[in-house]
C-alpha positions in Angstrom: 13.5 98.9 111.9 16.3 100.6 111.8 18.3 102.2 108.7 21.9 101.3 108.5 24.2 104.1 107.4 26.8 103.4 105.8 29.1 106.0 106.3 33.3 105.5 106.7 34.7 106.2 109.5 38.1 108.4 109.7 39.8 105.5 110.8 38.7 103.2 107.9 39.3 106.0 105.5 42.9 106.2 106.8 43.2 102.2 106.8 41.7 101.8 103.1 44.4 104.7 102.0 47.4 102.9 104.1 46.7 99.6 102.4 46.2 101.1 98.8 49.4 103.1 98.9 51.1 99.5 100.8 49.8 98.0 97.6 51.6 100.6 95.2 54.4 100.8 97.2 55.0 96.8 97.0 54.3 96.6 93.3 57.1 99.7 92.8 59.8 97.8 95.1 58.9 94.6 92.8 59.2 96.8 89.4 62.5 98.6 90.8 63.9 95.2 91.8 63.3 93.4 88.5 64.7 96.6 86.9 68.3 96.3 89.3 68.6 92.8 88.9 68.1 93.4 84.9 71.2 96.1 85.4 73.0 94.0 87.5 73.2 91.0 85.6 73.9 93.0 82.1 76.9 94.6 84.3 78.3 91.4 85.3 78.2 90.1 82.0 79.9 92.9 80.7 82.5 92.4 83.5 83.3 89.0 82.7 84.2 90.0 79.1 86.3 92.6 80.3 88.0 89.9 82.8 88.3 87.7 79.9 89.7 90.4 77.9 91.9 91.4 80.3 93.3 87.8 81.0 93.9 87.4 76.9 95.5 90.5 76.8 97.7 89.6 80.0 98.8 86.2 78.8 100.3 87.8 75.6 101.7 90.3 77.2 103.6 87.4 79.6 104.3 85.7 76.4 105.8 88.9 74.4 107.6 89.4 77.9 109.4 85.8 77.8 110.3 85.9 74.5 111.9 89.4 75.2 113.7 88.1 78.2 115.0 85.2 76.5 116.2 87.0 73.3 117.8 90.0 75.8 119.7 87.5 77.9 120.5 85.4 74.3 121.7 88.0 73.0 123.5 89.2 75.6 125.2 85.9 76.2 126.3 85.9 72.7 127.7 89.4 73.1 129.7 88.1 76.0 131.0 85.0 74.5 132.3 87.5 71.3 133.8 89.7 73.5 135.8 87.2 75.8 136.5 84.8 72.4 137.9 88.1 71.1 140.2 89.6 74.5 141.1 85.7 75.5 141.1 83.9 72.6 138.7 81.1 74.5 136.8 78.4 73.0 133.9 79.1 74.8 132.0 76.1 73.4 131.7 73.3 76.1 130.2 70.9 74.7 131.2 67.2 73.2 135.2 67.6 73.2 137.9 64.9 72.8 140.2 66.4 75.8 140.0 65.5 79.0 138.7 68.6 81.6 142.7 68.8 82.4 143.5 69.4 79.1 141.2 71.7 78.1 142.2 74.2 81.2 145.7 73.7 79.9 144.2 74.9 76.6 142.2 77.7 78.3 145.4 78.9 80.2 147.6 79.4 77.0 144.6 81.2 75.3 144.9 83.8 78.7 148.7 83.7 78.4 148.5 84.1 74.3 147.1 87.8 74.3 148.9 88.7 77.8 152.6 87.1 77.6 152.6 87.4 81.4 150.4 86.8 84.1 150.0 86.2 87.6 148.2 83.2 89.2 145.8 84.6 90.7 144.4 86.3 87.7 144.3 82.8 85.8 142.5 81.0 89.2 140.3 84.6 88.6 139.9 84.3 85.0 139.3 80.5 84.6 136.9 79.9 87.3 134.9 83.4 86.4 134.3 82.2 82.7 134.2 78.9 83.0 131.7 78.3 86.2 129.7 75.4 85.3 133.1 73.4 85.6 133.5 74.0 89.1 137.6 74.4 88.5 139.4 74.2 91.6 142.7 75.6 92.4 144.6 72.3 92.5 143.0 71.5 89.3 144.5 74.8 88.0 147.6 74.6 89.6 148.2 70.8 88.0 147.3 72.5 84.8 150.4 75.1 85.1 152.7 72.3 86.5 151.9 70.2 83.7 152.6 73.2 80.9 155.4 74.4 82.8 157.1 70.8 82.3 155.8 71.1 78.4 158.0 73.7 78.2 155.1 76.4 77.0 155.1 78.4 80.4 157.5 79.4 83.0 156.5 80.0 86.6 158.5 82.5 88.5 157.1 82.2 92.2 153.3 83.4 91.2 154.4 84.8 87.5 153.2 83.3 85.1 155.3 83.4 81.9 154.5 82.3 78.5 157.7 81.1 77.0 157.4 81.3 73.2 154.5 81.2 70.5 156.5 78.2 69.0 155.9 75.9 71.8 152.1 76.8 71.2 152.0 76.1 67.9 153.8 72.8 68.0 151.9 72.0 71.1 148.1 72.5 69.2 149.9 69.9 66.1 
């Protein structure tokens, strides 16, 4: 009979330690990738509160920002309106009125003629369609307007001078 030996080859030896250290090397990769996906998803949790944040905090900021802008420009308005009430004597306020749109530029061209005595008519055309835009005033519109206060009596028109002819004819013209 014979006796078996059982002795390991080089080769076995070198297989055995390949498939341990396969072995340890898989279970590392599986430990390192539970660990990164751990990190990973506490990251991306954390990033989603900071989105969130940051979309709270931006939505004020757009809210502070329109309630700025409309203040500014309300303000501003305001400051305008005080300002040409105060040089031309307007009544800026357009809104329910009992005179027709031909009598109120009448109106709007002795306020201009009021503080100046004397103007031309391109500065009323200027000065009426700049601060009144949202009447769309058109030059014939205007010009009826002076035709119609020149025949009152309250201006005169001296080829384009315009001439207011006394305060009187105002103030019994507004009774």
């Amino acid at each position: 009979m014979q006796e078996t030996t059982s002795t390991i080859s080089t080769f076995d030896l070198f297989n055995l330690i390949a498939a341990i250290s396969s072995i340890i090397l898989a279970v590392f990769a599986l430990v390192l990738s539970i660990i990164f996906y751990k990190w990973s998803d506490k990251s991306n949790k954390e990033i989603v509160s900071v989105a969130q944040a940051i979309d709270n905090n931006t939505k004020k900021i757009e809210n502070l920002f329109d309630r700025l802008y409309s203040d500014t420009f309300g303000i501003m308005k305001s400051n305008v309106e005080a300002m040409q009430r105060q040089l031309y004597d307007f009544k800026i306020s357009e809104g329910d009125s009992s005179l027709n749109n031909q009598e109120i530029i009448e109106e709007n061209i002795t306020s201009v003629l009021s503080k100046s005595q004397t103007i031309n008519k391109e500065s009323i055309y200027y000065i009426i369609q700049k601060f009144f835009p949202s009447k769309r005033i058109t030059d014939n519109e205007i010009d009826t307007a002076l035709k119609n206060l020149a025949e009152k009596g309250i201006i005169s028109i001296n080829q384009s001078l315009i001439i207011l002819v006394s305060k009187a004819s105002l103030v019994e013209e507004s009774k």
